[in-house]
N, C-alpha and C positions, 0 to 999 in steps of 0.2 A: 685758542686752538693749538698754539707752541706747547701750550704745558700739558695739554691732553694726548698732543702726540709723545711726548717726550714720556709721559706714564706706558701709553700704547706698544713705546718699541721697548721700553726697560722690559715690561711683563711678558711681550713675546719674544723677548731674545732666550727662555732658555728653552723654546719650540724644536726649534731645527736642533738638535741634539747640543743645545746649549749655546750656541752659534760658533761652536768650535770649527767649523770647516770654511775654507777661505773664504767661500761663496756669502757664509752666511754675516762673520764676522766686518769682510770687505761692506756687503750692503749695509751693516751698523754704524760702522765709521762713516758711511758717507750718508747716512741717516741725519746722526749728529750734524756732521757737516752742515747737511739744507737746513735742521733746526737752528743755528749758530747764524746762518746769514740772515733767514730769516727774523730773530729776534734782532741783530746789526740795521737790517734794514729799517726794523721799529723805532729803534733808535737816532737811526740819521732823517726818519723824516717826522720827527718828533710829537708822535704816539705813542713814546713809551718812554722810560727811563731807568736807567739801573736802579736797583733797590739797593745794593751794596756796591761801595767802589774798594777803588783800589787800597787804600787808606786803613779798611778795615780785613781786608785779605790779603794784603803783603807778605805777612809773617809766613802762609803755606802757597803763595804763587810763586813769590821771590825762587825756593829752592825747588817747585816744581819745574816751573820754567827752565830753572839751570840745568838741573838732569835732563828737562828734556833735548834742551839744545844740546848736550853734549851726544846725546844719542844720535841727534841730525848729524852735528858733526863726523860722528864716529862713519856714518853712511855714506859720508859725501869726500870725494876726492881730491879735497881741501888743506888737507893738513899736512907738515912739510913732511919727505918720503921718508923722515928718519922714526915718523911717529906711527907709518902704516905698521900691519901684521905681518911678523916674520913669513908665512908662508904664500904670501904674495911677491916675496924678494925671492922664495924657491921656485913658484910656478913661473913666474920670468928667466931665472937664468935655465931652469928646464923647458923653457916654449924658446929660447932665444931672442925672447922680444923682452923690449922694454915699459912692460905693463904699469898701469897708474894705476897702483893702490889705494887701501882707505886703512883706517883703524880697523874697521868691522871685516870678523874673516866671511862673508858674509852680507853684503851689504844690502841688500834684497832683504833678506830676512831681517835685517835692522830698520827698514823700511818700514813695513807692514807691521812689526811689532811696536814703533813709534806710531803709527797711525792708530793704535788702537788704543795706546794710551793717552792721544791727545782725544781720541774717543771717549774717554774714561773722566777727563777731563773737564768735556765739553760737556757731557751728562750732568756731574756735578756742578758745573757753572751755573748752568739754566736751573735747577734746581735751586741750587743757591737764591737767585735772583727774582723767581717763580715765591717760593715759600715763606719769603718774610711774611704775607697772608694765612695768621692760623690755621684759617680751613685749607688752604691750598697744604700747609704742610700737615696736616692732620688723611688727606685725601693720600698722599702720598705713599703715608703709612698704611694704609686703610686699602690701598692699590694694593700693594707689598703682600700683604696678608690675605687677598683674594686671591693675589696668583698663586702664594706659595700651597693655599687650602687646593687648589682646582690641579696644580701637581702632582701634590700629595695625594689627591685623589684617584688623579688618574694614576699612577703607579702603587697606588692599593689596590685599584683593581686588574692591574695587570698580574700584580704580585700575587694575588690569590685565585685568579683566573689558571694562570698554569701556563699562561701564552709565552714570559720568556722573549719577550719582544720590546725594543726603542723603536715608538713607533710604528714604520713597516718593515723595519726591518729585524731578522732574528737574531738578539744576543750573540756578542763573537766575545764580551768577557762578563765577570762577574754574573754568571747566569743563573745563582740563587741568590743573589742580593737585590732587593728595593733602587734602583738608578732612574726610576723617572723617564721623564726626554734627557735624560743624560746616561753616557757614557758610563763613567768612573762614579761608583758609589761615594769617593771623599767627597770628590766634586759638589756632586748630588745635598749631599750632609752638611754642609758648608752653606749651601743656600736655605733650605730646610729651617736650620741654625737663623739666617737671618729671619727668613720670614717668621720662624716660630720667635722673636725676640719684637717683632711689629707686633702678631697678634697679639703675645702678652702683653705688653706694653697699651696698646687697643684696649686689650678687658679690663685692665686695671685701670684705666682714665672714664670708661662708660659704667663701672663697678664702683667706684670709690663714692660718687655724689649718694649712691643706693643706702651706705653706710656710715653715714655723717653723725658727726657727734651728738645733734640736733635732735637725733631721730632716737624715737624708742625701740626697743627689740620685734614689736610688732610691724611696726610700720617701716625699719629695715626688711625683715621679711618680704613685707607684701612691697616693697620699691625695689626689692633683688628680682622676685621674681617678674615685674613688670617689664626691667629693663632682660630679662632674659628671654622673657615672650616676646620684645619686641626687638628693640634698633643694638641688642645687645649678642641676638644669637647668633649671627656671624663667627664673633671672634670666639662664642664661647666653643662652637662646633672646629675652629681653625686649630687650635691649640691642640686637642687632642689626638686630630687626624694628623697634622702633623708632626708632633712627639712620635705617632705610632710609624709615620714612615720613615722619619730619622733613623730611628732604633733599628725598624728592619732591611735599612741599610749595610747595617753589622761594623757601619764605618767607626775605627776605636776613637781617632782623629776627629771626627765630627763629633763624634757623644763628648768628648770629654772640652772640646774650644766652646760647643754647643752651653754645657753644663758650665764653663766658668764665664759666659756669654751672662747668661743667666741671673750667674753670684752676683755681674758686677752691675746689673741693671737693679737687683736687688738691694744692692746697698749704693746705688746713685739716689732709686727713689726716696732712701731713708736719707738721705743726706740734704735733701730738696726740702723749700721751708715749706711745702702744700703738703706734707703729709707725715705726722707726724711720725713718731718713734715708735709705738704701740702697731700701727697701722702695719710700718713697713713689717716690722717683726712677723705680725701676724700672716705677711705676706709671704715671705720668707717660711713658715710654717707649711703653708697650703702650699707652695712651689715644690717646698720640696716633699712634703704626703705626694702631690698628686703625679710627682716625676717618680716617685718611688715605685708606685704602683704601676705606673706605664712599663718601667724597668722589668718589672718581674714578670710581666704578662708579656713583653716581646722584646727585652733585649738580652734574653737570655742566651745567645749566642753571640753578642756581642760581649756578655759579659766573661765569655769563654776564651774569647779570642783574647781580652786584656787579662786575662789568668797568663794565658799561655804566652804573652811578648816577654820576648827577649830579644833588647836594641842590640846585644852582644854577635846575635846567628843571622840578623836581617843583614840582606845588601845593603840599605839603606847606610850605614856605618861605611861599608865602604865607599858609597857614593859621596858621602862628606868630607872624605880623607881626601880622596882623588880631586873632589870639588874647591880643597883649600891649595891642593898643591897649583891646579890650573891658577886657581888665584893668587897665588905666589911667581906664577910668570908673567903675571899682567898685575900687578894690584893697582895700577893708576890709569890705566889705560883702558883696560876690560878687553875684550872682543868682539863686541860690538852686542847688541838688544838683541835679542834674539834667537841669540846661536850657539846656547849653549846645548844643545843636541849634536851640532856638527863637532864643539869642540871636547865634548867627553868622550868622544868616539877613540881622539888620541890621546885619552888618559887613561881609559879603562882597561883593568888587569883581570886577572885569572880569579879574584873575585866576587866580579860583577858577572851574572850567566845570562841576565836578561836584557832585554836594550832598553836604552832608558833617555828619554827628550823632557827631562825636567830634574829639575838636581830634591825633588821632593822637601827642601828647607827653600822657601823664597828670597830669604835675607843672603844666603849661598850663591843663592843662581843670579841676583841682579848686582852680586858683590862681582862675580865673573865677568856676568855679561858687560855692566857699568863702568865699572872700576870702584874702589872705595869711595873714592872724594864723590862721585857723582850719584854712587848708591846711598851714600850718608845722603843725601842731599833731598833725594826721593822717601826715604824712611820718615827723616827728618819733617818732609810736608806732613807726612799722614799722622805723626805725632803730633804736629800743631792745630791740626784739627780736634784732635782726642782731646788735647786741652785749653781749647777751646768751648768745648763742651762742658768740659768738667768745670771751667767758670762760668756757664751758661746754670749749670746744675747746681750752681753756689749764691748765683745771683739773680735768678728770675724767682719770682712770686707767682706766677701766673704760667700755664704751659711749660713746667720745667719739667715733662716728662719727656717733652720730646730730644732738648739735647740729652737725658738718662739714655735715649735708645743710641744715640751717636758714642754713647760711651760703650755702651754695652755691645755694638757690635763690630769695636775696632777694638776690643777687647778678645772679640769671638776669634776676629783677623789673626791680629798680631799669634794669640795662642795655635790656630793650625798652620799659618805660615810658617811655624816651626819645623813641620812632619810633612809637609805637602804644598802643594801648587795649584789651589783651587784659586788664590786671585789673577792668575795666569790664565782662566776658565771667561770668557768674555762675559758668561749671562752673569757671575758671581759677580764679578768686579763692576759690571755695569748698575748690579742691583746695591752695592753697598755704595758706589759713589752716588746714585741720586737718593737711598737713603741718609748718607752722611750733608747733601745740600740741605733735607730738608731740617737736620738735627743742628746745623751750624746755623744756618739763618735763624732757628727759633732760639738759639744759645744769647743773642743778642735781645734785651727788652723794649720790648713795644713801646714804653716812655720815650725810646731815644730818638721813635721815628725815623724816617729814610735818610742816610747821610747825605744826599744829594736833595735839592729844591725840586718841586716840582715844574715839569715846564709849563712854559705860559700858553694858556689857549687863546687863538684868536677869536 
């Protein structure tokens, strides 16, 4: 029941416009929350037991945990007053009172921004712990790839309907681009990006056995097309709906993290000992024929838009500049999770003409928010997972496709974290953290069995 709900709130968090508004993102966190006691509770009265301990996740809890705590710290009125924000020592000697500061200019907003990460957290844990079970992490993906198809769909048929509406309500931006139940079309591309990296991943694990060395050319044929008529047409239908709604998102940022998402799930599976070198190539072929043709039938205005960048004339450039200098007066401290909207406010020049609550590079804005030492820290987890993976994809014989998808879509990550702030997007980061649980727990092989005993039944 934990891990059917824990699929349940992943796939509906990107409903409510993503779960961007406090309401929705607040009920997510404490979603997690009841999920985490409950699975606690299974444990203390011994019905359950961890699948992975600590032994085996140190190397990305150790510096998860540390950033996080420092963010708590940063919010709590803990820390001696010589380490609070400068402009809490202003607003006291202008109120005349002697106010108890924190590091965070902000600390409210450092609250709620930590709660959603240890949200983000708590998803992947249970996943973690849920998917040592092939099929449970096989369902996971398989979850992924329904929602992302049933998005996609529904913002195809908005998009060609003419309605111009999130939900009930009417477009107030991006009001010719593809955005789904989401806002912001990067956003949008960014999950899309995931899910289309599940489905493929999907078709090529129910595709491959159809194509076995074993098999003659006929009877490939006739085993393609059975698995296409039957437990096969899902993903084959997922993949193209959602290509086409990426594209007509016109996001430059999603197509191209999307597109080296892609490369790098392509050249994990070639690297994996279940499929050989011929196979992958071949694979590699058809991804990119059939990305080619999606391209030209509907991203032809996205391909306009990457004609026409130029990082020289965008704000973006200047948000960076201004983004290094704020972190030039904080680089060990940050200003707390959260608030880097309050603090660009007194950094931005003539410019910047638009307002702007995200520094559009992630590595920038949790460099601010964080501080170095505490943002190395946080990067530093989600790198340990990536490779993690990438010996999960060196060393399993059996199911190594699925840590290939853990590769591939912290691959997708790391590249629009460069241009944008989609894992700052609740539904985004909730859906790449229970995909990455279920791609680290299968990165480990089935020989090694649970690092923990089973408990004893009376």
């Amino acid at each position: 029941m934990i891990f059917w709900l824990l699929i349940g709130l992943v796939a509906f968090a990107p409903f409510p416009f993503a779960s961007v508004p406090p309401w929705s993102s607040g009920l997510m966190a404490c979603a997690v929350a009841g999920l985490l006691i409950a699975w606690s509770m299974k444990l203390v009265s011994g019905t359950a037991r961890p699948e992975v301990g600590f032994r085996e996740t140190k190397v990305f809890l150790i510096p998860f945990g540390l950033a996080a705590a420092w963010a708590a710290i940063q919010a709590m009125p803990i820390a001696p007053d010589t380490l609070d924000h400068p402009l809490w020592i202003g607003a006291g000697a202008a109120l005349g009172a002697n106010l108890r500061g924190t590091v965070s200019l902000d600390p409210s907003a450092t609250g709620s921004a930590l709660a959603l990460l240890l949200a983000y957290g708590g998803i992947f844990w249970l996943s973690l712990q849920y998917c040592r079970s092939r099929q449970r992490a096989r369902q996971v993906f398989l979850a992924l790839t329904v929602a992302g198809l049933g998005y996609a769909a529904y913002g195809l048929v908005v998009e060609f309907s003419g309605a111009h509406m999130v939900l009930w309500f009417e477009k107030s931006a991006y009001v010719n681009n593809l955005t789904s139940t989401f806002i912001n079309r990067n956003s949008y591309a960014t999950y899309a990006g995931l899910t289309l990296l599940c489905a493929i991943a999907m078709f090529i694990e129910l595709f491959s056995g159809a194509v076995g060395d074993h098999l003659s050319g006929r009877e490939r044929i006739r085993s393609t097309l059975e698995v296409a008529t039957g437990r096969g047409w899902m993903t084959l239908v997922a993949c193209p709906v959602i290509a086409t709604a990426l594209l007509l998102s016109e996001s430059r940022g999603g197509f191209l993290s999307t597109s080296v998402g892609i490369v790098a799930l392509v050249i994990a599976i070639g690297a994996t000992r279940t499929v050989g070198f011929r196979h992958a190539f071949a694979m590699a072929v058809a991804v990119f024929g059939i990305g080619l043709v999606f391209f030209l039938f509907s991203g032809e205005v996205t391909a306009e838009r990457l004609a026409r960048t130029d990082v020289g004339s965008e704000e973006r450039t200047a948000i960076y500049d201004l983004t290094l200098q704020a972190i030039g007066d904080a680089p060990l401290l940050g200003t707390g999770l959260g608030t880097f909207g309050e603090v660009f406010r007194m950094y931005r020049d003539e410019r910047v003409l638009h307002v702007f609550d995200a520094a559009h590079n992630t590595y920038l804005e949790i460099a601010l928010e964080l501080g170095l030492p505490a943002a190395s820290l946080l990067v530093l987890s989600i790198a340990a997972l990536f490779v993690r993976c990438v010996i999960g994809v060196r060393t399993r014989r059996r199911d190594a496709l699925f840590p290939c998808i853990g590769v591939a879509a912290t691959a997708l990550i790391a590249v629009h974290s460069l241009v944008d702030f989609s894992m700052q997007i609740p539904a985004v980061a909730a859906a790449y953290a229970l995909l990455m649980g279920a791609a680290v727990a299968q990165s480990w092989s089935s020989r090694q069995g649970p690092p923990h005993p089973a408990p004893e039944r009376p």
